[in-house]
N, C-alpha and C positions, 0 to 999 in steps of 0.2 A: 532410099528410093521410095517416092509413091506411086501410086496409081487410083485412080475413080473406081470408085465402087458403087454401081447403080444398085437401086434396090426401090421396091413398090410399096406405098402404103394404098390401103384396103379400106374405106372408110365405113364404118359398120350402121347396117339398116335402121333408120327408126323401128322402133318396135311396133306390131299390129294395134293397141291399143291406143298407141297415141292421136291425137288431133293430124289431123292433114294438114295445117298450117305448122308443123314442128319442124323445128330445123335441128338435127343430129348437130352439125357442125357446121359451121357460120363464114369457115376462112380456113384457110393454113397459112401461117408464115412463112415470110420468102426466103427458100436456103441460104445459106450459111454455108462457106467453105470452111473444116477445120482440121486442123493437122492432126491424129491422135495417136497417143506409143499405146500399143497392148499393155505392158510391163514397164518399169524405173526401173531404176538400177538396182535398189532393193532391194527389189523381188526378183529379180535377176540371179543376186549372189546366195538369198536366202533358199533356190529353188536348186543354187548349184550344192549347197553345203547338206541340204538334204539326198538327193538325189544325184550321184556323179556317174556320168554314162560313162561304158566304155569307151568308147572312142573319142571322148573329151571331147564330144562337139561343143558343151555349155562352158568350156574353159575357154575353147576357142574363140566360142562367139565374147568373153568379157575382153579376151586378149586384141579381140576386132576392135573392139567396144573403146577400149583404152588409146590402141593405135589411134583411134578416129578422131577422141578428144586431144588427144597428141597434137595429130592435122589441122583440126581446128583451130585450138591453142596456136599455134604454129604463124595460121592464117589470119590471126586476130589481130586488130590495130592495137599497137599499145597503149593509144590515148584514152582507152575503155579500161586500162588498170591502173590501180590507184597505187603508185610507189612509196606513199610513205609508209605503210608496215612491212615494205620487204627488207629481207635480211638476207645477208649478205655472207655467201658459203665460207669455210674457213679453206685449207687446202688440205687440211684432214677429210674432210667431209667431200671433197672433191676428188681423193682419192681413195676413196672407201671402193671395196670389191663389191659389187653386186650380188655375187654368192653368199656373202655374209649379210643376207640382209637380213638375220634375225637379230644382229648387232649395230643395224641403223637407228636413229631417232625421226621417224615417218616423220614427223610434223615438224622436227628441225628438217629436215630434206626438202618439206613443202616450203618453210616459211611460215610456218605456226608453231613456233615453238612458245610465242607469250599467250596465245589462245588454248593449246593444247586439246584436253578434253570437253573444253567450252565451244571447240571451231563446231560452226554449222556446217551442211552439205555446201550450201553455196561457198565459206572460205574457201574447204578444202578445192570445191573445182575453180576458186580463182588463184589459188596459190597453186594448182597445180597446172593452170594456161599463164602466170607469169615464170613459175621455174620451166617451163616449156620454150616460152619466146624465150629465154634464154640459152638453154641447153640442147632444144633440140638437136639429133647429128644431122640433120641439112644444114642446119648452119654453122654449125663445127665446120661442116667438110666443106663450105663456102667459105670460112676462115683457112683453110687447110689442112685441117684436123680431122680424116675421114675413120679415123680409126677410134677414134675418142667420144665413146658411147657408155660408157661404163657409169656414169651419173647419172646420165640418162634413164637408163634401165633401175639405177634407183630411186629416181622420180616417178618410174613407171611402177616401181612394186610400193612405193609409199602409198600413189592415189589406190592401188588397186586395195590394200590392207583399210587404208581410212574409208573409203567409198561401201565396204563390208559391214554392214551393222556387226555380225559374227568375232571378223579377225580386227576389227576397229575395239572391241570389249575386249578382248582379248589381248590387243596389243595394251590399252589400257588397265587392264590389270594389272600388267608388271612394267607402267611405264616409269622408266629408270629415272626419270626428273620429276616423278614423285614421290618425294619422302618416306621412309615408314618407320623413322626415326619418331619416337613418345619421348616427352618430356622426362626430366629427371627426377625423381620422386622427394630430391630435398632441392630440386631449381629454386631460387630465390626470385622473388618478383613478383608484380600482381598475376594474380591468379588469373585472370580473361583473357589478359596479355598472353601468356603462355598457354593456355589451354584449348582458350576457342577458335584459334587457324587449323589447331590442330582436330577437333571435330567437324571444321567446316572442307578440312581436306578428306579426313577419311569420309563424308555423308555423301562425297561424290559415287561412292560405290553398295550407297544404300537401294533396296527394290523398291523402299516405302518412300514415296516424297507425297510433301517434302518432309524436309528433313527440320526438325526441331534445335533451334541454336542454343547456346552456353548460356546466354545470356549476361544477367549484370548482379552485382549486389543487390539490387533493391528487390529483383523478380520474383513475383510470387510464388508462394511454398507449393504448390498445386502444380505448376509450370515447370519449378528447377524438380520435384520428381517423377513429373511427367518426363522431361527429359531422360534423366537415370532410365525409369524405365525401359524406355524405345531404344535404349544404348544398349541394356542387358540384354534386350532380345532383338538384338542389332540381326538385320538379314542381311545379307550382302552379297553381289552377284558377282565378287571378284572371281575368275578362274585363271589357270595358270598352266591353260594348253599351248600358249607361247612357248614356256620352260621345255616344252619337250624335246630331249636333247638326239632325238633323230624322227624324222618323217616314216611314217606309218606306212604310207604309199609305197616308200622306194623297199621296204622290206623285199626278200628274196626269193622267198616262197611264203606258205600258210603259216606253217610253224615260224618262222622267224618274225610275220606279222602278231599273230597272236603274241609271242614274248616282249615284243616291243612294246605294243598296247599294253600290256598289263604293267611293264616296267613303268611307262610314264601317268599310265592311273594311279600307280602307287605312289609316284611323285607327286603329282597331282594334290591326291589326299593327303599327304604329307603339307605339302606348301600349305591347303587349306585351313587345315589344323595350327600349322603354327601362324598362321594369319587371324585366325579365331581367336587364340590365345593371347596374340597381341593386341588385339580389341581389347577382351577383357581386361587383361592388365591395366589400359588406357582408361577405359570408365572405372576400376578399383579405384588406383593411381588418385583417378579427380576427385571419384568421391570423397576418400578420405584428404584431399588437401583442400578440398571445395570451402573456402572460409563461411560459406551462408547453410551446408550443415552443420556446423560448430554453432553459430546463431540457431538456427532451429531446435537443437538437441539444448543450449541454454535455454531458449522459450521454455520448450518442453518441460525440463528439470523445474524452471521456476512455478510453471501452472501446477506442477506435480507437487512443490512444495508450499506453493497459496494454498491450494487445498490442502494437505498436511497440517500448513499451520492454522487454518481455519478449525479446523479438527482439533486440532490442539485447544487453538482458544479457546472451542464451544466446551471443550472437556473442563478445561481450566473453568471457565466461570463458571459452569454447572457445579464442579467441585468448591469451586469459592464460595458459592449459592448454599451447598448442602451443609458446608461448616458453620457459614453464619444461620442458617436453619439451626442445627445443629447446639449451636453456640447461644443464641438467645434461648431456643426450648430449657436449657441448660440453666441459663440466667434467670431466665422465669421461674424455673422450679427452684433454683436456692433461695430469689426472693419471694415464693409462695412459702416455703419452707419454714424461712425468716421470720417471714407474716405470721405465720403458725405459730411457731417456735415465742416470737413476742407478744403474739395473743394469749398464747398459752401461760406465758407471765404475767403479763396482767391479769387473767383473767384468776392466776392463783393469786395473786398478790392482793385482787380485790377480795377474792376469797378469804384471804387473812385479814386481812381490815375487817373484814366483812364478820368476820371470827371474832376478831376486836372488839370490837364496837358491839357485838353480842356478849361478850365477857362484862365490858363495861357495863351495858345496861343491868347486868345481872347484878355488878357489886352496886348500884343506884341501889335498884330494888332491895337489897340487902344493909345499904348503909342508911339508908330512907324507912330501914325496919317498917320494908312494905304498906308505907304510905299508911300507918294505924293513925291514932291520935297522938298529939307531942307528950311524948316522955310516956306510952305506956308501950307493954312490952305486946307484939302480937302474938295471940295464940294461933297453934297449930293449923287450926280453921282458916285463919285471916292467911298464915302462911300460904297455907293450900290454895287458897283462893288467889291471893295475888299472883305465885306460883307459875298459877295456869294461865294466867291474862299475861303474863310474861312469855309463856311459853306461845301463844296465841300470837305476839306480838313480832316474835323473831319468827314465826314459822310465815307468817303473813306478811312482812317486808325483807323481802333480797336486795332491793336497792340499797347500798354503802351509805349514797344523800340522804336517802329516804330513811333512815334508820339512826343515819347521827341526826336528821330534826328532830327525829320521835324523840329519840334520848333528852338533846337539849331540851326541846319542849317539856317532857316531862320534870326536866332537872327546874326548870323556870317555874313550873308550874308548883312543883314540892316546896320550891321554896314561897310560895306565897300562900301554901297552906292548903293546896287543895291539886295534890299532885295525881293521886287515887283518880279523882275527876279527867285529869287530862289522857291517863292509862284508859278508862272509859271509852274517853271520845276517839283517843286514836284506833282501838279495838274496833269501835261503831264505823268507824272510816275504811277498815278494810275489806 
């Protein structure tokens, strides 16, 4: 029901300083009729789940609220709904108790059963004004059926649970057509194939979106543990006040409310727990089968052993380096040694020549009976004197050349008679 609501606007003064030609405001535009709700449905359920009066007027007024959409649904043409997504009750499902409706499937009741946690507001209220034109009991009891409301009433407690942001999470936390079966930890098969429906199932109950996918073999290493991570500290808004296996409300008195509450918060955090647990299992599970940490853990190994063996090389050649340092210093010094060692032979061996050829000169002098005149004998004088020009001679040439010329020369020159002479010159030369 509406009604007009008048009400005055007040147009505010130009201010004292302004110019006399100012115009505060130039026009108003021309009303507009518009229909407006205080509140959506929303904030409707959000405002009951907080605050529940005694006297259930806010229960009442959604229970108004449902019947209304009922009526409407009811009075809607059906060429405004699109029949090819309905689906078609079984007789199971047609003779489900209304009481049990914590054992219904809402969205299979509506007709979203392949949208499920994807339906938007809009689905759910056209799946629930076509299970409406069908089911309504006016039209039952215009079939003949005035008594056959019982599916009704569970099309009426489906929209009212889905239309609840509150008991809508809730029903989806433990909705029974979604899995919570994890893969096998020795399934056969590709890995993405098996693993990522299954994190794309559970991410529906992640707080954080979105949500980060499996990905593929090729995905970068930055990205596949960005994934792991946001898995380990998977947050999740599943609860599991659905489970509670009697209503808090209908308790008997105080104490039997408090016992009940506490029984199914205990349950509660039980469920939580082994829901947490089976997360974790599920990213262990992957990561140890995940074929692209097997790949990165070989990268790893191998960068870990390029550098090792790099280490290694530089050690090895540096060691190769030090022996052959090593090893020529070594060669060096046996053939400095050598050098030595063969210098020092010759150097005796000239020595001995050198010795020689002083012997020699001496038997000259001696057999040349010191260069006197032919055939007389020298005396001790001549002795002494030659003697010393001998002794003059070897002490004044060291050269081995130089000392067998002197010799031969002198030998050349004795024999032409004037050997004495040559002993002279050679003296005079030194």
């Amino acid at each position: 029901m509406t009604a007009d609501v008048p009400f005055e606007i007040t147009l505010t003064a130009a201010p004292a300083t302004a110019p006399a030609d100012t115009k505060v405001h130039s026009a108003i535009t021309t009303p507009e009729e518009r229909f407006l709700s205080a509140v959506g449905v929303y904030v409707q359920h959000y405002r009951s789940h907080l605050s529940k009066s005694a006297d259930g007027s806010l229960d009442d007024h959604l229970k108004a609220h449902a019947e209304h959409a009922a009526a409407a649904a009811a009075n809607t043409a059906s060429a405004d709904l699109d029949d090819e997504d309905d689906e078609e009750e079984t007789e199971e499902m047609l003779e489900m108790d209304p009481k049990d409706w914590k054992e219904q499937d809402h969205y299979a009741v509506l007709g979203l059963s392949k949208l499920r946690y994807r339906a938007t507001l809009d689905d759910i209220i056209k799946g629930h004004r076509r299970k409406v034109l069908r089911h309504h009991p006016d039209k039952k009891a215009a079939q003949g059926n005035a008594n056959d409301d019982g599916f009704f009433k569970c099309i009426q407690k489906a929209f009212e649970i889905l239309t609840d942001p509150i008991k809508r999470r809730q029903f989806d936390s433990v909705d029974p057509e979604v899995s919570t079966e994890i893969p096998n930890a020795k399934a056969k098969g590709d890995f993405f194939e098996i693993y990522g429906p299954v994190f794309e199932r559970e991410g529906q109950f992640s707080n954080k979106q979105p949500v980060p996918q499996l990905g593929a073999m090729d995905t970068e290493r930055a990205e596949v543990e960005s994934f792991y991570e946001f898995w380990y500290a998977f947050d999740s808004w599943r609860s599991f006040e659905y489970l509670d296996k009697e209503d808090v409300d209908g308790g008997g008195n105080r104490d039997d409310k408090r016992w009940i509450e506490g029984k199914n918060r205990k349950e509660r955090a039980q469920h939580k727990k082994e829901d947490n647990h089976r997360i974790r299992t599920l990213v262990d599970q992957a990561l140890k089968c995940d074929p692209r940490m097997a790949k990165f853990k070989e990268e790893d190994k191998t960068k870990r052993n390029a550098k090792k063996n790099a280490r290694m090389e530089e050690e090895r050649k540096a060691a190769e380096t030090k022996k052959a340092a090593e090893e020529a210093a070594k060669k060096a010094a046996e053939a400095e040694a050598a050098n030595a060692e063969e210098l020092k032979k010759q150097r005796q061996a000239a020595h001995k020549q050198l010795k020689k050829e002083q012997r020699a000169l001496k038997v000259l002098f001696k057999n040349s009976a010191y260069f006197v005149a032919a055939g007389a004998t020298p005396s001790a004088a001549e002795i002494g004197a030659a003697s010393e020009k001998l002794d003059k001679i070897i002490a004044g040439i060291h050269d081995l050349d130089a000392l067998v010329a002197a010799r031969t020369g002198i030998e050349a020159a004795h024999a032409a008679g004037n050997g004495m002479a040559k002993v002279d010159e050679i003296i005079a030369a030194l």
